[in-house]
mmCIF file of the C-alpha atoms, coordinates in Angstrom:
data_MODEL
# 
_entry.id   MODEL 
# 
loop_
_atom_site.group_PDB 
_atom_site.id 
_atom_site.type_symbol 
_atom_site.label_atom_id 
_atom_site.label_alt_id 
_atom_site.label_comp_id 
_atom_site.label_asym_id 
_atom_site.label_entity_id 
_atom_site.label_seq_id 
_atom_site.pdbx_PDB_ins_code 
_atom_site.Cartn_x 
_atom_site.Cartn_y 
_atom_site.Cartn_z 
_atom_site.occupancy 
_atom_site.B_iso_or_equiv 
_atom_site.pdbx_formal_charge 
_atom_site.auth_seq_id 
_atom_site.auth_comp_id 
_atom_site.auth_asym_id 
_atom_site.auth_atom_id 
_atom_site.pdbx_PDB_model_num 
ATOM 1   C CA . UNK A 1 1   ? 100.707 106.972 127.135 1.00 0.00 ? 1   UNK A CA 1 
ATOM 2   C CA . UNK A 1 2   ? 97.472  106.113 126.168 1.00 0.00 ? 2   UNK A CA 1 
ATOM 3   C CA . UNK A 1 3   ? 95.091  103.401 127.404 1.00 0.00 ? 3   UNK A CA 1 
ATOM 4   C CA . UNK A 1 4   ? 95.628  100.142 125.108 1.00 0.00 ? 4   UNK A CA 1 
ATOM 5   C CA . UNK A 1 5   ? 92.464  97.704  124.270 1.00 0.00 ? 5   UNK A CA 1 
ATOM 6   C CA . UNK A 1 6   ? 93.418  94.088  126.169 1.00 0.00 ? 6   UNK A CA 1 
ATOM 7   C CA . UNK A 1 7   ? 93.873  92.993  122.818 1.00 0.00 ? 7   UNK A CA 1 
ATOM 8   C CA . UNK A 1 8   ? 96.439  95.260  121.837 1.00 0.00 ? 8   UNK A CA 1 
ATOM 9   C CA . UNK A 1 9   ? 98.491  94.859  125.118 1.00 0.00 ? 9   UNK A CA 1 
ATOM 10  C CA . UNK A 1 10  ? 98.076  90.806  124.376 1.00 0.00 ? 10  UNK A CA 1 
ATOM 11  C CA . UNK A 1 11  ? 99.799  91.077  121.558 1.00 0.00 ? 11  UNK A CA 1 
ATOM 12  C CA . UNK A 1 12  ? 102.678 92.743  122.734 1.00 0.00 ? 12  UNK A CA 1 
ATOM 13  C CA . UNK A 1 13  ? 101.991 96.483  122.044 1.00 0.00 ? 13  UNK A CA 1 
ATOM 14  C CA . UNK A 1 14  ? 103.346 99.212  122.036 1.00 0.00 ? 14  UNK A CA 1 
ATOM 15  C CA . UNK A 1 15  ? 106.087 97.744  120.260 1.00 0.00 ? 15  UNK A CA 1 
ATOM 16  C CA . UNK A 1 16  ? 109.394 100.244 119.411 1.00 0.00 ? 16  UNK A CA 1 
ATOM 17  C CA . UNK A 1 17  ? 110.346 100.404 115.891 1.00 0.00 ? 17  UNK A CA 1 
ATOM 18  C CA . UNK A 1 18  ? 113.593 102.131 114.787 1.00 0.00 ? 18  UNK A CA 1 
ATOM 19  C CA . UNK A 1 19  ? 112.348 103.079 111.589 1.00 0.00 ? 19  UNK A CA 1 
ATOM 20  C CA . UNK A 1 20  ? 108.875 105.379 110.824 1.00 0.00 ? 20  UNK A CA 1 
ATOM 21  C CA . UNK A 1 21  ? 105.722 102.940 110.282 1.00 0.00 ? 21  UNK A CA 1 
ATOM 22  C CA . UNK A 1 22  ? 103.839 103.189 107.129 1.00 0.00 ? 22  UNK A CA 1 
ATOM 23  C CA . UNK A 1 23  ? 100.511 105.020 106.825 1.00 0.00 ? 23  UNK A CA 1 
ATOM 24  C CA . UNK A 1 24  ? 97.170  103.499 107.444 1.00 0.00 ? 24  UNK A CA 1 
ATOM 25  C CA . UNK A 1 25  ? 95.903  101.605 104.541 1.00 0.00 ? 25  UNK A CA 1 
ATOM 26  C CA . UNK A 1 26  ? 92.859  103.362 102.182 1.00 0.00 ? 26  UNK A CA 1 
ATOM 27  C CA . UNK A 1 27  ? 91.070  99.759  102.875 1.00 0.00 ? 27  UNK A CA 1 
ATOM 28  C CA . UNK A 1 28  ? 91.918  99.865  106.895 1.00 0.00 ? 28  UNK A CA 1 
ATOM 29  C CA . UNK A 1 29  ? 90.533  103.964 107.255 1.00 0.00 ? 29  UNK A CA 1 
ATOM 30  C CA . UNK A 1 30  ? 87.152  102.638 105.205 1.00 0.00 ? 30  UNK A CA 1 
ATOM 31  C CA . UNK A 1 31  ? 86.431  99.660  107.173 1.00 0.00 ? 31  UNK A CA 1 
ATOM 32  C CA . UNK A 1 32  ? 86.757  101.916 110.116 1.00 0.00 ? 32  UNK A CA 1 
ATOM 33  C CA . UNK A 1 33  ? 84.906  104.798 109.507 1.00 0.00 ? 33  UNK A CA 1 
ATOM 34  C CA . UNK A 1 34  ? 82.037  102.351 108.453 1.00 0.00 ? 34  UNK A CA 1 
ATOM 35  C CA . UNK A 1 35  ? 82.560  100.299 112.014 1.00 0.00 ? 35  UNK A CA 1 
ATOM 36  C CA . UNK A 1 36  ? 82.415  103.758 113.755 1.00 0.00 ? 36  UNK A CA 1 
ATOM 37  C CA . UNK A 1 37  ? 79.077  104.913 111.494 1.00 0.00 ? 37  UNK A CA 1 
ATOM 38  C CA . UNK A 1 38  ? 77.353  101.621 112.516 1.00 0.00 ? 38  UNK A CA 1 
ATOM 39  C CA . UNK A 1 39  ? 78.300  102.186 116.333 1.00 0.00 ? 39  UNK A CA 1 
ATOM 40  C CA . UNK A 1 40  ? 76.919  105.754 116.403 1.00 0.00 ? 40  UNK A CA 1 
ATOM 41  C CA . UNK A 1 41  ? 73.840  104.860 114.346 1.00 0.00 ? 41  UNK A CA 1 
ATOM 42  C CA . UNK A 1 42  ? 73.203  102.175 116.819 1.00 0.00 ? 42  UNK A CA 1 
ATOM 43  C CA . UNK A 1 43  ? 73.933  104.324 119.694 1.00 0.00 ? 43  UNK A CA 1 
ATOM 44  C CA . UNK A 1 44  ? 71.709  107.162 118.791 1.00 0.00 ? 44  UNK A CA 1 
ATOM 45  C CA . UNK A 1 45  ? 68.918  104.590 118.079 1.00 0.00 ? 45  UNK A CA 1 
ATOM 46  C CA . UNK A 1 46  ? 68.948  102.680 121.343 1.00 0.00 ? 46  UNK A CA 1 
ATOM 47  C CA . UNK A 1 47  ? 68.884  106.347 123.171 1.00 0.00 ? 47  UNK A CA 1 
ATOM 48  C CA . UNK A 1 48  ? 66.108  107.530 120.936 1.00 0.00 ? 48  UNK A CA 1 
ATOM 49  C CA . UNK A 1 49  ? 64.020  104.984 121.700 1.00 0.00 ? 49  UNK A CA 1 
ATOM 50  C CA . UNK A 1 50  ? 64.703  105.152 125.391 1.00 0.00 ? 50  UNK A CA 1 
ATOM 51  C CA . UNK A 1 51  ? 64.456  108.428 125.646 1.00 0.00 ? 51  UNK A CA 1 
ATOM 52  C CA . UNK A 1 52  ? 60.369  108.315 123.775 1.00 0.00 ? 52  UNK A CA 1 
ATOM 53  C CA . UNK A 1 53  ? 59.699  105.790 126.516 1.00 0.00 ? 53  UNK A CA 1 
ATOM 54  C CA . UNK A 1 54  ? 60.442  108.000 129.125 1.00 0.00 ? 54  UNK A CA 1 
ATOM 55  C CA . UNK A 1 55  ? 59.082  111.010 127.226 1.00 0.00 ? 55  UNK A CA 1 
ATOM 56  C CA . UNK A 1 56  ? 55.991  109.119 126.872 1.00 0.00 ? 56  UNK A CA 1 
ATOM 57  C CA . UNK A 1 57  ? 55.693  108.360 130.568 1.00 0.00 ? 57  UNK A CA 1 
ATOM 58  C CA . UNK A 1 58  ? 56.249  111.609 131.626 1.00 0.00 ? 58  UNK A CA 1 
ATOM 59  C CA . UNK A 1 59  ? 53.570  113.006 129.176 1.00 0.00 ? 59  UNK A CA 1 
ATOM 60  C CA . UNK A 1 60  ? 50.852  110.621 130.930 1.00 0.00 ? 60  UNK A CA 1 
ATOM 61  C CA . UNK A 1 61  ? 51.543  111.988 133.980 1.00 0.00 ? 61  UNK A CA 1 
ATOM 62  C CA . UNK A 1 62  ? 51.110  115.702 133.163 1.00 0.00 ? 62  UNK A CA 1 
ATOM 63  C CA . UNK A 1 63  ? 47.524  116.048 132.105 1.00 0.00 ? 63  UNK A CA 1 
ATOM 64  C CA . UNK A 1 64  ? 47.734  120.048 131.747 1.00 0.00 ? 64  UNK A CA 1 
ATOM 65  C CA . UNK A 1 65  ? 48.292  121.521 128.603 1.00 0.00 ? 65  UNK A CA 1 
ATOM 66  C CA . UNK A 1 66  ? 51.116  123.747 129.904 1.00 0.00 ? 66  UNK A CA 1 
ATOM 67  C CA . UNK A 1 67  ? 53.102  121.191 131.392 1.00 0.00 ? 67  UNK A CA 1 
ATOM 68  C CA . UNK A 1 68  ? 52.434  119.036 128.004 1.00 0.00 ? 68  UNK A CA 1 
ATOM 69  C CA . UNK A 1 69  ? 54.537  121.588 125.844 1.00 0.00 ? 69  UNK A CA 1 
ATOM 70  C CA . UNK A 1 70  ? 56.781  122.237 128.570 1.00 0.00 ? 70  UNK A CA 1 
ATOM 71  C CA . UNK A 1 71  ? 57.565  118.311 128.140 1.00 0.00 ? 71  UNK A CA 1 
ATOM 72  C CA . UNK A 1 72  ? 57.941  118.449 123.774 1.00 0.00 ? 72  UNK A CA 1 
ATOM 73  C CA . UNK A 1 73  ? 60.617  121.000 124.654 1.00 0.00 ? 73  UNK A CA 1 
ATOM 74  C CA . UNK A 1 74  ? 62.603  119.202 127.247 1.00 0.00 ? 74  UNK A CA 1 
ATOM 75  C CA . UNK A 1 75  ? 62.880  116.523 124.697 1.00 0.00 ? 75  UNK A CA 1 
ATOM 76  C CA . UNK A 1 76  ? 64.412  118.703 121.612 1.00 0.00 ? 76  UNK A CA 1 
ATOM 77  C CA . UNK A 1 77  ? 66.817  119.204 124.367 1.00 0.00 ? 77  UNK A CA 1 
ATOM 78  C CA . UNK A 1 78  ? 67.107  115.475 125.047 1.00 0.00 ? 78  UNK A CA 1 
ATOM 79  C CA . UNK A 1 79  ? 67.631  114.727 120.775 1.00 0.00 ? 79  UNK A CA 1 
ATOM 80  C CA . UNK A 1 80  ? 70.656  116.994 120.759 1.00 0.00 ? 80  UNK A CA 1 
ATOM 81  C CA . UNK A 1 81  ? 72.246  115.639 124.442 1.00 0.00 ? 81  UNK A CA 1 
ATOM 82  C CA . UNK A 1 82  ? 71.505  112.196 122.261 1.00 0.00 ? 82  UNK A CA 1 
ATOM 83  C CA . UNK A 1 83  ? 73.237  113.016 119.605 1.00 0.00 ? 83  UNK A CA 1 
ATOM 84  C CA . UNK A 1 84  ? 76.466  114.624 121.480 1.00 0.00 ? 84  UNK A CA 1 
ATOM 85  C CA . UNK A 1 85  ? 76.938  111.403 123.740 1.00 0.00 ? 85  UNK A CA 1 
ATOM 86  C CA . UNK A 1 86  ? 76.915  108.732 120.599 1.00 0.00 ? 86  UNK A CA 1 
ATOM 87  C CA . UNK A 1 87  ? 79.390  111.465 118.670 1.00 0.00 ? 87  UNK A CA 1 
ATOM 88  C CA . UNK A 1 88  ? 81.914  111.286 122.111 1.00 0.00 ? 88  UNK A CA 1 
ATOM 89  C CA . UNK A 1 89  ? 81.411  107.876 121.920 1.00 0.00 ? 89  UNK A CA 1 
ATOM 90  C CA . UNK A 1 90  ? 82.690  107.093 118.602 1.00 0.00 ? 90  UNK A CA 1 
ATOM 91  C CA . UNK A 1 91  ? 85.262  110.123 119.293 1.00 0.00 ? 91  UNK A CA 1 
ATOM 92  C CA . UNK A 1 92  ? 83.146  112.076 116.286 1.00 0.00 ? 92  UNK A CA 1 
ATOM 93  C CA . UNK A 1 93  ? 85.551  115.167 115.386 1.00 0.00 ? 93  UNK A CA 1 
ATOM 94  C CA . UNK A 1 94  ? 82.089  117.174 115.994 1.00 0.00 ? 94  UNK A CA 1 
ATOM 95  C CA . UNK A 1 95  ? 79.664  116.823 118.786 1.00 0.00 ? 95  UNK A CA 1 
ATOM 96  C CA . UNK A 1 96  ? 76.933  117.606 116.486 1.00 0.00 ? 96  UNK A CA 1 
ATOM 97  C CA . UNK A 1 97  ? 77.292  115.306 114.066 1.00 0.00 ? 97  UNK A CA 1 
ATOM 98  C CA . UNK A 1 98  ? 79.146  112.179 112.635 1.00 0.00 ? 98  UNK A CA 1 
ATOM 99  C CA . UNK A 1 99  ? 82.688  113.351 111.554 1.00 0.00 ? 99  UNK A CA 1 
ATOM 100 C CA . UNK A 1 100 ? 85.548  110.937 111.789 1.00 0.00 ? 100 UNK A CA 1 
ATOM 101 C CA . UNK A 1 101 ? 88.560  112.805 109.068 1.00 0.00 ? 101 UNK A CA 1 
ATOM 102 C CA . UNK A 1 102 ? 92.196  112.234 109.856 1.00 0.00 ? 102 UNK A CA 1 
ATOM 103 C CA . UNK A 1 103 ? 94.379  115.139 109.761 1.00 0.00 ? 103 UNK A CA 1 
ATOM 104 C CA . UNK A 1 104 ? 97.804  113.867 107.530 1.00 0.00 ? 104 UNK A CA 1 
ATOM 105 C CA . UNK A 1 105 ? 99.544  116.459 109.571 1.00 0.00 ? 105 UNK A CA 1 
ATOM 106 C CA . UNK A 1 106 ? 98.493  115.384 113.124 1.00 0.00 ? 106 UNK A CA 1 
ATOM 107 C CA . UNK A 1 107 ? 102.099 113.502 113.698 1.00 0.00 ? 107 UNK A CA 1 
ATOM 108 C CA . UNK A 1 108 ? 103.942 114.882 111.172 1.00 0.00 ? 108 UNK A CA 1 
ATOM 109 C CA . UNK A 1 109 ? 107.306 116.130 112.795 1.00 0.00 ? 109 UNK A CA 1 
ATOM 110 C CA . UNK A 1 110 ? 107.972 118.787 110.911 1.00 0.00 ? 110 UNK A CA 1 
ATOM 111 C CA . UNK A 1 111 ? 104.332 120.660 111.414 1.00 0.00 ? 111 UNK A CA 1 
ATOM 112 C CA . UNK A 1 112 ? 103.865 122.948 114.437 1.00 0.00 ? 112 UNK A CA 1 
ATOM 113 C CA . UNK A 1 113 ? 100.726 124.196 115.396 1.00 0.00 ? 113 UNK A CA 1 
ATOM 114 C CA . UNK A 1 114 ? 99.691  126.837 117.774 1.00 0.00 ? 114 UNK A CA 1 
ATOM 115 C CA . UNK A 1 115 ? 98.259  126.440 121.155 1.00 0.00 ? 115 UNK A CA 1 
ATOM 116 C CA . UNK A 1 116 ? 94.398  127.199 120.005 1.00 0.00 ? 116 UNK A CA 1 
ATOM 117 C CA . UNK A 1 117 ? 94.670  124.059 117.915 1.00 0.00 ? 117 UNK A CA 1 
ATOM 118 C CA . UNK A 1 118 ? 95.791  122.038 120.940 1.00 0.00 ? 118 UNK A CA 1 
ATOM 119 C CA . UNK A 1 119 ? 92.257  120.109 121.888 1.00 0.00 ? 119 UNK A CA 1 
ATOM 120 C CA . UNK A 1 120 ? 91.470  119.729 117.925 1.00 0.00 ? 120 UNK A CA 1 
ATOM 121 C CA . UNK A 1 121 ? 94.578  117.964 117.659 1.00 0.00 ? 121 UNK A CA 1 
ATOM 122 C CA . UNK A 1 122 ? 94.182  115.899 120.322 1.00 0.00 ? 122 UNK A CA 1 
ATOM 123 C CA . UNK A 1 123 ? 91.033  114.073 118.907 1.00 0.00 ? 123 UNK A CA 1 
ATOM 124 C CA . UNK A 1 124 ? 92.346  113.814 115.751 1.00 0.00 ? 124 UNK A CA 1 
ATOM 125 C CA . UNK A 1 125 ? 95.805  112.096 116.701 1.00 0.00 ? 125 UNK A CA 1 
ATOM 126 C CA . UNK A 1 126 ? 92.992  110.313 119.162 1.00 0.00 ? 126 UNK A CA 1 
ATOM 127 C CA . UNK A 1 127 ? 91.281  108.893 115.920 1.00 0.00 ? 127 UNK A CA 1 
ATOM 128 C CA . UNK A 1 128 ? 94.585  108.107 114.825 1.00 0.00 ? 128 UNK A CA 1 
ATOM 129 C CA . UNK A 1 129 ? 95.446  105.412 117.648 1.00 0.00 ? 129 UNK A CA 1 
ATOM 130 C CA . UNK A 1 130 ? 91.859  104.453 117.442 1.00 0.00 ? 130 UNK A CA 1 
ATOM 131 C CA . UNK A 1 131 ? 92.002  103.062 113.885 1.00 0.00 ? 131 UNK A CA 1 
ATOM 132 C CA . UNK A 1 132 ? 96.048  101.103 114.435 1.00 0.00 ? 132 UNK A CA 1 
ATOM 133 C CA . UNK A 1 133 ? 94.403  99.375  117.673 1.00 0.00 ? 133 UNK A CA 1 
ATOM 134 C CA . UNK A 1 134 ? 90.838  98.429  115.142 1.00 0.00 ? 134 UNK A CA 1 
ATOM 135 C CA . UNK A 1 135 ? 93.865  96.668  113.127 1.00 0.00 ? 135 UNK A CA 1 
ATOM 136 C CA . UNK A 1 136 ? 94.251  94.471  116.397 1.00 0.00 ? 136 UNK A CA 1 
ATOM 137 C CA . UNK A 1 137 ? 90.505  94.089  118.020 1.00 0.00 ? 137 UNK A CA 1 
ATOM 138 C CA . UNK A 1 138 ? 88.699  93.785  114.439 1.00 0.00 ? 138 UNK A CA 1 
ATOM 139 C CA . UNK A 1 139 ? 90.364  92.982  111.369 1.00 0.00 ? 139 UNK A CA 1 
ATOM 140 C CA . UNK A 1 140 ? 93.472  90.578  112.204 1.00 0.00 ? 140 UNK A CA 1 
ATOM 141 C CA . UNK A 1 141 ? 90.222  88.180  113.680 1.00 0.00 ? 141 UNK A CA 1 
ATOM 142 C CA . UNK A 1 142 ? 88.067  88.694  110.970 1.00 0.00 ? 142 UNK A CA 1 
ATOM 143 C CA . UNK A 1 143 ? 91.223  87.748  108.510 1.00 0.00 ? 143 UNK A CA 1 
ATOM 144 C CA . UNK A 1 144 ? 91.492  84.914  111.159 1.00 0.00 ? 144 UNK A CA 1 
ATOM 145 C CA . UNK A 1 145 ? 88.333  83.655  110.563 1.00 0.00 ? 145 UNK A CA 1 
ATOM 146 C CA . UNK A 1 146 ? 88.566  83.372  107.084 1.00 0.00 ? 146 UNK A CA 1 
ATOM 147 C CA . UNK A 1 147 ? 91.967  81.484  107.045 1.00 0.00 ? 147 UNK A CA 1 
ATOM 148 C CA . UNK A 1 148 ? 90.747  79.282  109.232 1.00 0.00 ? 148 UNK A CA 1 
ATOM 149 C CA . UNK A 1 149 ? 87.073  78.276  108.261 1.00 0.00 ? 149 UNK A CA 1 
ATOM 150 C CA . UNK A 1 150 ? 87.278  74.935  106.140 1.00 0.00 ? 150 UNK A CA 1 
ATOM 151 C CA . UNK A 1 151 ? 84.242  76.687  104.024 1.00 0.00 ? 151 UNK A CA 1 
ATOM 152 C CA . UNK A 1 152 ? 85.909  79.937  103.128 1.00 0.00 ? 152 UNK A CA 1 
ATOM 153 C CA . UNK A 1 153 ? 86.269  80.634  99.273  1.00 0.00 ? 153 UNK A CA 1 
ATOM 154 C CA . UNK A 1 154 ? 89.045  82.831  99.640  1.00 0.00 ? 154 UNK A CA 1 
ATOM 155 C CA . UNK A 1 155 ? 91.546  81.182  100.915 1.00 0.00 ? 155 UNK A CA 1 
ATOM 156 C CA . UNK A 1 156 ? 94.929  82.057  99.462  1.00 0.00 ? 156 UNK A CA 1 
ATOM 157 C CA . UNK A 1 157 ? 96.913  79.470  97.148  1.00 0.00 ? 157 UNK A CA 1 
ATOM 158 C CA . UNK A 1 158 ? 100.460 81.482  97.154  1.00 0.00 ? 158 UNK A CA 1 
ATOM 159 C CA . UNK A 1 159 ? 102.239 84.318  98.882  1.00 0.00 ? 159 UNK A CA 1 
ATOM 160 C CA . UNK A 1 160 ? 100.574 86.811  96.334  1.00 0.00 ? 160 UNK A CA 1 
ATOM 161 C CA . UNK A 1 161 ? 97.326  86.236  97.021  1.00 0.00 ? 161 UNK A CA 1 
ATOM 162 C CA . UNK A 1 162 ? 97.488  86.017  100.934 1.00 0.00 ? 162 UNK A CA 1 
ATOM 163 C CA . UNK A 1 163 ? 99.184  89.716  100.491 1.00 0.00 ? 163 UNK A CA 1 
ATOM 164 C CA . UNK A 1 164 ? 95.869  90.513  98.705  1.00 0.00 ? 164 UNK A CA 1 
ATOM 165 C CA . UNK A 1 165 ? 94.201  89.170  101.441 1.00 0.00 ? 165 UNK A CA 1 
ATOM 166 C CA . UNK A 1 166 ? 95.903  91.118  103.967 1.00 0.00 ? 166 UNK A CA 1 
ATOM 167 C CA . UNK A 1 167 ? 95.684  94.500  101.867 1.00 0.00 ? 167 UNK A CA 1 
ATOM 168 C CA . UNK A 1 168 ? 91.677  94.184  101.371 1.00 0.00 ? 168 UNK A CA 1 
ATOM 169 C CA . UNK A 1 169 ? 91.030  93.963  105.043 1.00 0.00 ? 169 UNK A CA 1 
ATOM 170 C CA . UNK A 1 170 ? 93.633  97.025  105.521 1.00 0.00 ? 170 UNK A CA 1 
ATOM 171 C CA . UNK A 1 171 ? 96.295  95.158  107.276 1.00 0.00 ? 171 UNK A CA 1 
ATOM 172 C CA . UNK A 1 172 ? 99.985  95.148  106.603 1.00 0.00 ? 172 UNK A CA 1 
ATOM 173 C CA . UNK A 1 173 ? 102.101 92.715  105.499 1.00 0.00 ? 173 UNK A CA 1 
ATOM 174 C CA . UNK A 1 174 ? 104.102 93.762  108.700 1.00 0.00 ? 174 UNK A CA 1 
ATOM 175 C CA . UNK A 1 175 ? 101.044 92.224  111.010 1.00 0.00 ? 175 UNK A CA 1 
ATOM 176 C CA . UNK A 1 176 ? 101.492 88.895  109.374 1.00 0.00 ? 176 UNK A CA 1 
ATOM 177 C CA . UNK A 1 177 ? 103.166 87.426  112.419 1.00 0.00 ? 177 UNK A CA 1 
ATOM 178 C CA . UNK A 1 178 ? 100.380 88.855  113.891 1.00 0.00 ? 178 UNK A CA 1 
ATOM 179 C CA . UNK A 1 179 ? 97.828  86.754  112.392 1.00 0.00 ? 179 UNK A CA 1 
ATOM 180 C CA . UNK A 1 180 ? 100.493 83.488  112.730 1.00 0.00 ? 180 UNK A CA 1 
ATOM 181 C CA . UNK A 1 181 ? 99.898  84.046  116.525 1.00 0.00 ? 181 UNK A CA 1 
ATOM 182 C CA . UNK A 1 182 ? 96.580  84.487  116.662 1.00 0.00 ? 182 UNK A CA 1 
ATOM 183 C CA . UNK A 1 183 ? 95.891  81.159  114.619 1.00 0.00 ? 183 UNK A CA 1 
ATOM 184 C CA . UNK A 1 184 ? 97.357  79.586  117.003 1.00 0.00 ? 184 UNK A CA 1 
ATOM 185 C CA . UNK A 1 185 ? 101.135 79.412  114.858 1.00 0.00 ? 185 UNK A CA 1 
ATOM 186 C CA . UNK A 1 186 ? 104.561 79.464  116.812 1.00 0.00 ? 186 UNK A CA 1 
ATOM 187 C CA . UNK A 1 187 ? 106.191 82.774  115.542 1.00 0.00 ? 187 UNK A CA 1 
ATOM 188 C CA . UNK A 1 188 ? 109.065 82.691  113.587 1.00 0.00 ? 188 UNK A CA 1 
ATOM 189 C CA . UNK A 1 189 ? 107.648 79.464  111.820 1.00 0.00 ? 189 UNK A CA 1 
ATOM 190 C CA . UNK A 1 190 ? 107.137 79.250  107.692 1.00 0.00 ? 190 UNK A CA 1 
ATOM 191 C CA . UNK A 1 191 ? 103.651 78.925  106.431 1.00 0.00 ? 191 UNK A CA 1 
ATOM 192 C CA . UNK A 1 192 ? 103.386 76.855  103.655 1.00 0.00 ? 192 UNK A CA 1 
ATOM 193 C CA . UNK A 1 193 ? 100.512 78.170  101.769 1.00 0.00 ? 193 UNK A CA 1 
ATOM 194 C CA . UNK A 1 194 ? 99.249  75.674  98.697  1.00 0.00 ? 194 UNK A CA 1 
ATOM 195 C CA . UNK A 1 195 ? 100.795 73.445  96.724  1.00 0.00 ? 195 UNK A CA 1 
ATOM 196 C CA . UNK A 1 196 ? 103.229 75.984  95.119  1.00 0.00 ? 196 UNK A CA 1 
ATOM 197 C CA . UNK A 1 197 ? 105.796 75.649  97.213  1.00 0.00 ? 197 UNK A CA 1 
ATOM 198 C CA . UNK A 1 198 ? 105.637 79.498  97.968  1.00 0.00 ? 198 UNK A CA 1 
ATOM 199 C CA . UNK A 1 199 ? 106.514 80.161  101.688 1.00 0.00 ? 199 UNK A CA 1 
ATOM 200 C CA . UNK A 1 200 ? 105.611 83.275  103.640 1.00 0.00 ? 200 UNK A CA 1 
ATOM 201 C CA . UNK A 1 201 ? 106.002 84.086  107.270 1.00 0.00 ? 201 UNK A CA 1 
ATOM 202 C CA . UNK A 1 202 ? 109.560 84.308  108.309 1.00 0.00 ? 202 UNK A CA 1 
ATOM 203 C CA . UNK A 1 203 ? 110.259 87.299  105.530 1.00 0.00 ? 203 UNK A CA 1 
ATOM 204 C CA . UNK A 1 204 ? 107.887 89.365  107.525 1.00 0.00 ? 204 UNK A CA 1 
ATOM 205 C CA . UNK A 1 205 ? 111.022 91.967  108.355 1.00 0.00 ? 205 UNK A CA 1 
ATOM 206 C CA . UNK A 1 206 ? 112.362 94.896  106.537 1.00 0.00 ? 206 UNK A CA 1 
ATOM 207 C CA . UNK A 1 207 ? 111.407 93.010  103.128 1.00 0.00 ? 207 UNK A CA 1 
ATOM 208 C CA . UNK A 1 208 ? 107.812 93.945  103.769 1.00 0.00 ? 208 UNK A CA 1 
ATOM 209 C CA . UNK A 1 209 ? 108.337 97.173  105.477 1.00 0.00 ? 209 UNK A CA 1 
ATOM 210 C CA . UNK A 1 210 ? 106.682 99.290  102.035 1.00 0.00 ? 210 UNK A CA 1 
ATOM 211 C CA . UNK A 1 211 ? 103.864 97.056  102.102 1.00 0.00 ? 211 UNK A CA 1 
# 
C-alpha cells in the first residue's frame, strides 16, 4: 500500500469500490502536470541560486587560477545533480528533464509486461496515484473556495452548471460528497442549489458513475 497525503486518509481513503473507477479527467491530468511544472521550476530555481552562492564563496577563497577552473567544473556537475533532485521530486518520468506522461496501460488488467519494464512501471502507476490524491489536497479546496466565497462569479444556479463546475477543475461528479464534507455539509444531505428547485447531492451513486 502506498503512503496516503493526511488529506486523503481524512477523507476516508482508500475507499473499496465494486465496480472499476472512471479515468482521470483531460481537465484533472492538465491542472496537474502544470502544478508539477511550477513545483520543479521553483525547485530548480531555489537550488540554482543556492548553489551560485556557494559557488561564489568558494571561488573567493581559491585565488589560483587552477583551483578557479577546477571550481567552474564542480559546478556543471552541481547544475545536473540540480536538475535530477527537482525531477525525483516531482516524480519526473526522466531524471534529466521534466517528463510527467501517463502510460494508459500501467493498470490495465489485461497488459503484461516483462520484468525489464518493472521500475518504469512503477513511476508511472506512481504518477498515477499522485494525480487521484491532487483530486483531494488541491482541487476539491480550490472548488471549495469558490462555492463558498460570497464574491465568486461562478457560482452555479442548477445541477447542470455545478457539474460544469466540477468537470473544469477535473473532478468527478462521484467526489461531490466530497466537496459536501469539506464545506462543512452533513453527508447524505440535498443541496439546494438556486432558485430552480434543482437538487443535487444525494444522487451522487451509480447515477453519476459515467461522469
Amino acid at each position: 500500500m502506498w503512503e496516503l497525503a493526511p488529506a486523503c486518509i481524512q477523507a476516508g481513503f482508500p475507499r473499496p469500490h465494486p465496480h472499476r473507477l472512471c479515468s482521470l479527467r483531460p481537465e484533472l491530468v492538465e491542472a496537474f502536470v502544470e502544478n508539477r511544472y511550477l513545483r520543479f521550476m521553483q525547485s530548480a530555481a531555489v537550488k540554482f541560486v543556492q548553489q551560485k552562492v556557494d559557488s561564489k564563496m568558494a571561488a573567493d577563497s581559491k585565488m589560483a587560477a587552477g583551483k578557479g577552473a577546477e571550481v567552474e567544473e564542480d559546478v556543471e556537475g552541481v547544475n545536473l545533480r540540480i536538475v535530477k533532485e527537482a525531477c525525483q521530486e516531482v516524480h519526473s518520468l526522466s531524471d534529466s528533464k521534466f517528463q510527467i506522461q501517463f502510460n494508459l496501460d500501467a493498470y490495465s488488467p489485461g497488459v503484461r509486461f516483462p520484468p525489464s519494464d518493472f521500475p518504469a512501471l512503477r513511476a508511472q502507476r506512481r504518477l498515477f496515484r499522485d494525480a487521484a490524491q491532487f483530486v483531494i489536497t488541491h482541487q476539491i479546496p480550490a472548488l471549495v473556495s469558490d462555492l463558498t466565497c460570497p464574491s465568486s462569479a461562478s457560482l452555479p444556479l442548477d445541477g447542470a452548471s455545478l457539474l460544469l463546475l466540477l468537470h473544469q477543475r477535473g473532478v468527478n461528479a462521484r467526489y461531490l460528497g466530497d466537496v459536501l464534507k469539506q464545506m462543512g455539509m452533513v453527508g447524505g444531505t440535498d443541496l439546494g442549489v438556486g432558485g430552480t428547485g434543482d437538487k443535487v447531492g444525494g444522487t451522487s451513486g451509480r447515477g453519476h458513475a459515467a461522469y
